[in-house]
Structure formats: structure tokens, C-alpha cells
N, C-alpha and C positions, 0 to 999 in steps of 0.2 A: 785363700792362702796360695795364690798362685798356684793351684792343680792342674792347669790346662796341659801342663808337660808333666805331669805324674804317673807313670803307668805304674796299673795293681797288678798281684799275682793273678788276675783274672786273665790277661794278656799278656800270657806267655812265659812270664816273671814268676817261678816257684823257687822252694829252696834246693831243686838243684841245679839251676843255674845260677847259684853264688858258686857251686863247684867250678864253673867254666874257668877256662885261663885265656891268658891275652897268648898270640905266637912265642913271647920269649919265657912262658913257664910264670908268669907275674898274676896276681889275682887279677881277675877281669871287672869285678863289681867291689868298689870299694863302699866302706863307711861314709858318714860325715866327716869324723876325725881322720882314718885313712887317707880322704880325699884334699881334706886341708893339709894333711903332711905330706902326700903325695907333691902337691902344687904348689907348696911353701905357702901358702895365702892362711890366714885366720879362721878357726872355725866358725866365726860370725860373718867371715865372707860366702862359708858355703851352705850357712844356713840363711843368708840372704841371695842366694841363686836358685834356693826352694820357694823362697818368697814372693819373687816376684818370676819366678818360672822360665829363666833365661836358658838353663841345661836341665834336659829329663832326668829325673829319679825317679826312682822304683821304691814302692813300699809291700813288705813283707813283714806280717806280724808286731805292727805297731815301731820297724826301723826302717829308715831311708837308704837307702844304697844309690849309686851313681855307677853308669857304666863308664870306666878309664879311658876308653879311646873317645867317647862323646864328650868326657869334661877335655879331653886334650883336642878337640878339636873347636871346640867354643875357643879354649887355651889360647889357641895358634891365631883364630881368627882377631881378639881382642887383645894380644899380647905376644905377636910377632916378634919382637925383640926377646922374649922372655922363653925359656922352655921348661 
């Protein structure tokens, strides 16, 4: 299932670093859903970027999380025009 970019709470990844925040006060680790409305993109686009392992998530207690600045730099890299 594309794990090779998954990191567990084994690695650093607990439940309090869902606490963290980005510099402007914004949650730092989003959802699945978060992260599809974060990005405008479908939540079956970002449950096919778990799939094939293109941006790390983080699993914690049977939920996927995405760190914000990493889905927005994949973002930038393949959607230059887009923000």
C-alpha cells in the first residue's frame, strides 16, 4: 500500500505532535479530509497519494495524517501554477 513514505508513531510521530502548529497559528498535521479541503483536490486524490507513496503520512491509532508544509511542497513542486 505504498508504506515506503509512511512514518509510525515509532518515529517521532505521537499524539502530541498533532498539537504542533505551522508559524501562522494553522494546524500543522492535517487529516485525510483536512488535507483534501486544505488543497481543493478530492479526497480520493489524497487517499491515492497514500497509495502509491508520493507524500509521507503519518499513522497514529488506525488515522492517517499528512504534515501541511510537506503536502504543500509536493503542492508547489507538481502544481506550480496552483496554490
Amino acid at each position: 500500500m505504498g508504506s515506503k513514505n509512511r512514518r509510525s508513531k515509532d518515529e517521532s510521530f505521537g499524539p502530541g505532535t498533532l498539537n504542533r502548529r505551522a508559524p501562522d497559528g494553522s494546524k500543522l498535521y492535517l487529516t485525510v479530509e483536512e488535507t483534501a479541503m486544505h488543497f481543493n483536490v478530492a479526497k480520493s486524490t489524497v487517499l491515492n497519494w497514500i497509495k502509491v507513496g508520493v507524500v509521507p503520512s503519518y499513522s497514529l491509532k488506525g488515522r492517517v495524517y499528512f504534515n501541511k508544509n510537506e503536502v504543500a511542497a509536493y503542492w508547489q513542486m507538481f502544481n506550480p501554477e496552483r496554490r
